[in-house]
C-alpha positions in Angstrom: -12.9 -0.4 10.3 -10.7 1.6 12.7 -9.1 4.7 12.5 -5.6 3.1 12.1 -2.7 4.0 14.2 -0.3 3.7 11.4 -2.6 6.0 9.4 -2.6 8.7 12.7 1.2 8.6 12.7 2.0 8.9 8.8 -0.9 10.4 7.2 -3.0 12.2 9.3 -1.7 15.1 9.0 -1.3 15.7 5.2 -4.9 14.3 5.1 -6.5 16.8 8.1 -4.7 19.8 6.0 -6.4 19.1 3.0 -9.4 17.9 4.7 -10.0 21.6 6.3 -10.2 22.6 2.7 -12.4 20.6 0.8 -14.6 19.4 4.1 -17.6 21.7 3.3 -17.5 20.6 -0.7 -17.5 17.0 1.0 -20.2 17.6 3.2 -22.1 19.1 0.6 -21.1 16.1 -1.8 -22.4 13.3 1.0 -26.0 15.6 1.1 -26.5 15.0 -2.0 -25.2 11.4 -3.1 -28.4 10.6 0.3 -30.6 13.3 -0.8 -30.7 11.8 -4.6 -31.0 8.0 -3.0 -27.6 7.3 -4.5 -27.0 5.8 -1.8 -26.7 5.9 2.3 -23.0 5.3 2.4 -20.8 8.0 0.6 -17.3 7.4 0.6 -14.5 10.2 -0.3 -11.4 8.3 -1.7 -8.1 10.5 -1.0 -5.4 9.5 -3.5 -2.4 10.6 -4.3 -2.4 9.2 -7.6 -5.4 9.0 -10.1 -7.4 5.5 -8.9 -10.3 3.4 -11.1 -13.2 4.0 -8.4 -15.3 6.9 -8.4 -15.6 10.0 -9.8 -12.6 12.8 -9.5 -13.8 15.4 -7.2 -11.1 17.8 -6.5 -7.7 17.4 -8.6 -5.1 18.1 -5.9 -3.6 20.6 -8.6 -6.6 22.6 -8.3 -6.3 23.9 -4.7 -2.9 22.9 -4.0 -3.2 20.1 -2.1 -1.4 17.1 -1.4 -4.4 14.8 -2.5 -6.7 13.9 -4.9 -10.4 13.5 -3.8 -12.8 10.7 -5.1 -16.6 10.5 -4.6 -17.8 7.3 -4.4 -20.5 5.2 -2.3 -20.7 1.3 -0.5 -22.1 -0.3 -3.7 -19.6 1.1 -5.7 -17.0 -0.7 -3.0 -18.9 -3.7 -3.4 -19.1 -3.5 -6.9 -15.2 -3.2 -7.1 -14.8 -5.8 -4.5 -13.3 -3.4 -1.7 -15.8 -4.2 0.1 -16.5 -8.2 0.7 -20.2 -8.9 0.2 -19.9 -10.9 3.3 -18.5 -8.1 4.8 -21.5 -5.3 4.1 -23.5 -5.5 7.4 -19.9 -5.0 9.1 -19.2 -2.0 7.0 -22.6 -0.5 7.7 -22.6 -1.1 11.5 -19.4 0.5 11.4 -19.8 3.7 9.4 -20.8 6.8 11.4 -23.2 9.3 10.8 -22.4 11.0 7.4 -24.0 14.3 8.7 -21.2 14.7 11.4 -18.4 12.4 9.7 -16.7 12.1 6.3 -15.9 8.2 5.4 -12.8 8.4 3.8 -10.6 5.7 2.2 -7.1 6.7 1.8 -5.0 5.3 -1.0 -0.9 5.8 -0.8 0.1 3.6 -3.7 -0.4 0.1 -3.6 0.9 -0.7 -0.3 -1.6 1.3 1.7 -5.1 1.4 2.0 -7.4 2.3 5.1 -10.9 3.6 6.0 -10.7 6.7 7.9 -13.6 8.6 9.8 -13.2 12.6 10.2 -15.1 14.7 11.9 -16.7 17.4 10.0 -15.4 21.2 11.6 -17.9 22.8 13.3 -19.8 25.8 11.9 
């Protein structure tokens, strides 16, 4: 789970635009999916279409943006099979602190799927 360069090149920046919008919603969102023992591992899924996992968020239609925004978690991943049950301990050594990064996974159709890590903005 790298930030992918294909991903900085052709999506990064449609994503950071609408990420500056919705990141304190987000960071609110991952406080409280930890805080209620949801789970450790919250994952924001940006879509541009409407996708089976998670719960709908933010419709892009509501604040103008260019994608939709998912709440989801690890288990739900797993549940789904996203994420490879062999594959969990990977995943969680990977993902970085949720305090200070958003986990994203960016859907673009069915060709194109990635985990993303994005800094929140500092206050």
């Amino acid at each position: 789970m790298q930030n992918d360069p294909e991903l900085n090149g052709k999506y990064l920046g449609t994503i950071s635009k609408d990420f500056v919008v919705v990141a304190e919603t987000l960071r609110e969102a991952s406080y409280q999916v930890r805080k209620r023992d949801i789970s450790k591992y919250p994952i924001f899924i940006f879509a541009r279409t409407e996708v089976p996992i998670g719960g709908l968020l933010l419709a892009k239609e509501e604040l103008a943006l260019e994608w939709h925004v998912y709440a989801s978690y690890l288990e739900d991943f797993i549940k789904h099979r996203l994420v490879d049950a062999e594959k969990i301990e990977d995943f969680q050594a990977a993902y970085k602190d949720p305090d200070e990064f958003c986990c994203l996974f960016v859907v673009d159709g069915e060709n194109f799927t990635n985990f993303v890590f994005i800094p929140y903005p500092e206050d």
